[in-house]
matplotlib code that plots the C-alpha trace (Angstrom):
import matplotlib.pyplot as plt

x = [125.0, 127.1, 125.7, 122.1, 120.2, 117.1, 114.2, 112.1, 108.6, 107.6, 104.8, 101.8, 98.8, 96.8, 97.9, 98.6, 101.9, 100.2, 99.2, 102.6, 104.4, 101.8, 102.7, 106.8, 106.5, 104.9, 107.9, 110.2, 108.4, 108.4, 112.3, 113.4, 111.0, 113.1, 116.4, 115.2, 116.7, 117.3, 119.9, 117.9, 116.2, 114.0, 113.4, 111.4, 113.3, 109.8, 107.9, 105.8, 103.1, 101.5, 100.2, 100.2, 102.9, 105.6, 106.4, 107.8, 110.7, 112.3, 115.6, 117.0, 119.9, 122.3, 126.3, 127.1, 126.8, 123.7, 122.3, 123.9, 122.5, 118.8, 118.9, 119.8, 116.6, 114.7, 111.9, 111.4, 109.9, 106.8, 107.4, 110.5, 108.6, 107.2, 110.4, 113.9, 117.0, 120.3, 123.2, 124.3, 126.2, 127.8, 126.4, 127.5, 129.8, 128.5, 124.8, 122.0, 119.9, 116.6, 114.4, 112.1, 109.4, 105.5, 103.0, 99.6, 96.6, 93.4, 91.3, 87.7, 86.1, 83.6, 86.2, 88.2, 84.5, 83.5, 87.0, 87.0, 83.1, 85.0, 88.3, 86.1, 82.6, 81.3, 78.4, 78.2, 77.1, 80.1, 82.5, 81.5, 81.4, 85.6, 86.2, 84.1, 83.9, 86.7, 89.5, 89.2, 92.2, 92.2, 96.0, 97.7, 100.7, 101.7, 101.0, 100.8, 98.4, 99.9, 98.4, 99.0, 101.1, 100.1, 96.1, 95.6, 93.7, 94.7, 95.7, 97.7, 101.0, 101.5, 104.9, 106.4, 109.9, 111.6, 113.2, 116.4, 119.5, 122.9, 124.5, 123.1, 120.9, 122.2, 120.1, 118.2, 115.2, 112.0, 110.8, 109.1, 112.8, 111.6, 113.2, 112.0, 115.1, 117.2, 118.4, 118.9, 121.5, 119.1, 120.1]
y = [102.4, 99.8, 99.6, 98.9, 98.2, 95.8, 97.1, 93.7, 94.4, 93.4, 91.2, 93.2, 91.7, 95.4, 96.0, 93.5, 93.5, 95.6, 98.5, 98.5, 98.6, 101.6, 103.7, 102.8, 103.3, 106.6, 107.6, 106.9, 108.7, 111.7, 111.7, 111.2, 114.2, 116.4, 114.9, 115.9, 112.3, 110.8, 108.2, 106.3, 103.3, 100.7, 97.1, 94.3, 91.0, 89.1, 90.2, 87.9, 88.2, 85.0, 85.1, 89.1, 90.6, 92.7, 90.8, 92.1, 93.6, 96.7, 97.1, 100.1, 100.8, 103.3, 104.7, 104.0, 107.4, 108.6, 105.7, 107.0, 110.6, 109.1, 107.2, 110.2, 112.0, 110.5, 109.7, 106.4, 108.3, 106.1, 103.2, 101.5, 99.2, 97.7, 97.5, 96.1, 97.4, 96.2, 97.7, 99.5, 96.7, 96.6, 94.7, 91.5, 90.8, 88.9, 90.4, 90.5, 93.7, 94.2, 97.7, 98.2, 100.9, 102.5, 100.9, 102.7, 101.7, 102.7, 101.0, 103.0, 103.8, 105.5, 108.3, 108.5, 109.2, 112.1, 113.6, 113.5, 115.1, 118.0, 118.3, 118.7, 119.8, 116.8, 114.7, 111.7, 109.8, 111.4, 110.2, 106.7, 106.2, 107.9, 105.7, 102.6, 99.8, 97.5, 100.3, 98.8, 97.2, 94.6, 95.2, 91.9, 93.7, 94.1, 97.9, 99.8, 102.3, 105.7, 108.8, 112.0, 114.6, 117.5, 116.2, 114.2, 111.6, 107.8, 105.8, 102.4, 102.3, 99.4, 98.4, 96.3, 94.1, 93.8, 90.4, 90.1, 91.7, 90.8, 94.2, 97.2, 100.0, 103.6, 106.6, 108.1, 107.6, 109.4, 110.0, 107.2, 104.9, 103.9, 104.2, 103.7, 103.3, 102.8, 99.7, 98.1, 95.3, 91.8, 88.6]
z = [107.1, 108.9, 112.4, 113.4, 116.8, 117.5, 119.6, 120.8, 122.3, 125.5, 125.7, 127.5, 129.0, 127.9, 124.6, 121.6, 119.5, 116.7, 119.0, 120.8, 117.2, 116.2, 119.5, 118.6, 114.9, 116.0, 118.2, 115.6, 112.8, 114.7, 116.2, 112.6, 111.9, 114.7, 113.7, 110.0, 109.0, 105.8, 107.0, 109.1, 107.7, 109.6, 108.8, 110.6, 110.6, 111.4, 108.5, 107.1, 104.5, 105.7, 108.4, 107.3, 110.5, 111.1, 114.4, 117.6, 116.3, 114.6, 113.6, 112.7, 110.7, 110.0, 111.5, 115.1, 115.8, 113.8, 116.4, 119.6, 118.7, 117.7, 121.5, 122.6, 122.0, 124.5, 121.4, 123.5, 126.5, 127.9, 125.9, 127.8, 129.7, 126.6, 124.7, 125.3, 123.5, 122.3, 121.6, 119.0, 116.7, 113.4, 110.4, 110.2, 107.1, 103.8, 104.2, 101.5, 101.3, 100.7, 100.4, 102.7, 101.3, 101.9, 99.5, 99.2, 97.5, 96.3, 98.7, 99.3, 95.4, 97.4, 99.2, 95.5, 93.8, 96.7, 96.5, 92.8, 92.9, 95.6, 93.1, 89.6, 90.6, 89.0, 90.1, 91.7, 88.8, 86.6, 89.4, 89.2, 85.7, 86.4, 89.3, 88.6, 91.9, 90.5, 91.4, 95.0, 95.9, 98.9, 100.2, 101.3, 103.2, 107.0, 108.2, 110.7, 112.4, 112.3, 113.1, 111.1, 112.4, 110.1, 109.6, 113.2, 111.4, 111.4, 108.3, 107.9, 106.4, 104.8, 104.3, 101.4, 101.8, 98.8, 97.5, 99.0, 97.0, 96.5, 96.6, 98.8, 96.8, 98.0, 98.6, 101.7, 103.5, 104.5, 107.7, 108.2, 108.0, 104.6, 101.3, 97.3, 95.6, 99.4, 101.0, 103.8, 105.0, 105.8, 108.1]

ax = plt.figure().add_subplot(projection="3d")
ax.plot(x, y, z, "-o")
ax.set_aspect("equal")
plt.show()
């Protein structure tokens, strides 16, 4: 991983940063899908947990030519007058690194309680007393509106930076460009 790329969105009078991201993030998810990539990983050098944002831009980060051969895909089809690209560039040297990763929380005690009831034929009243209300979590983390590509139904990816690293954290990434145990270089 010693080249990356920046992709800035455009602003759009019809559609707010956070849509444009979603229909990007959505692109990219499935390209790395058809590339069957692990070597990919994304980042967002705006992220901010306060106000909660990603920003308008995504980096991504891998070889030169694992880059080249993602662009070549065309996975940016309908979104290139939102987005402006650079060029492929190497990583600056004398770079901290930071893992980038999925967070998912137990956010609905409700929807845990009914699939719980569906999972172990219990009642409702068995379920809550399992599951009680203070499960709920409120997450504080940027996301982003995906839709699924095996279920078709919508759900926010919420996406955790870790504290910035002296020395890089190898390993792969998932589809998504984001990685558990993998990091990425940060500046």
């Amino acid at each position: 991983m010693d080249h990356y790329l920046d992709i800035h969105l455009l602003p759009d009078p019809e559609f707010t940063a956070p849509m444009l991201m979603g229909a990007l993030y959505n692109k990219l998810h499935r390209a790395l899908v058809a590339l069957n990539s692990n070597d990919i990983g994304v980042s967002f050098p705006q992220y901010q947990l306060k106000p909660r944002t990603l920003g308008q831009y995504m980096r991504l980060h891998a070889s030169a030519s694992r880059l080249q051969e993602l662009l070549t895909e065309n996975w940016l089809q309908g979104m290139r007058d939102h987005v402006q690209i650079t060029e492929i560039q190497p990583i600056p040297e004398s770079v901290q690194h930071c893992v980038v990763s999925r967070r998912q929380f137990k956010t609905n005690a409700d929807r845990l309680r009914r699939r719980r009831m569906q999972r172990k034929g219990e009642s409702y009243e068995q379920a809550t007393q399992a599951i009680p209300h203070s499960v709920e979590r409120k997450p504080n983390l940027p996301f982003i509106m995906l839709r699924s590509q095996s279920t078709g139904q919508a759900f926010a990816l919420f996406i955790a930076q870790s504290e910035v690293l002296s020395e890089p954290l190898r390993g792969s990434f998932n589809t998504y460009g984001l990685g558990q145990n993998a990091s990425i270089p940060w500046f």
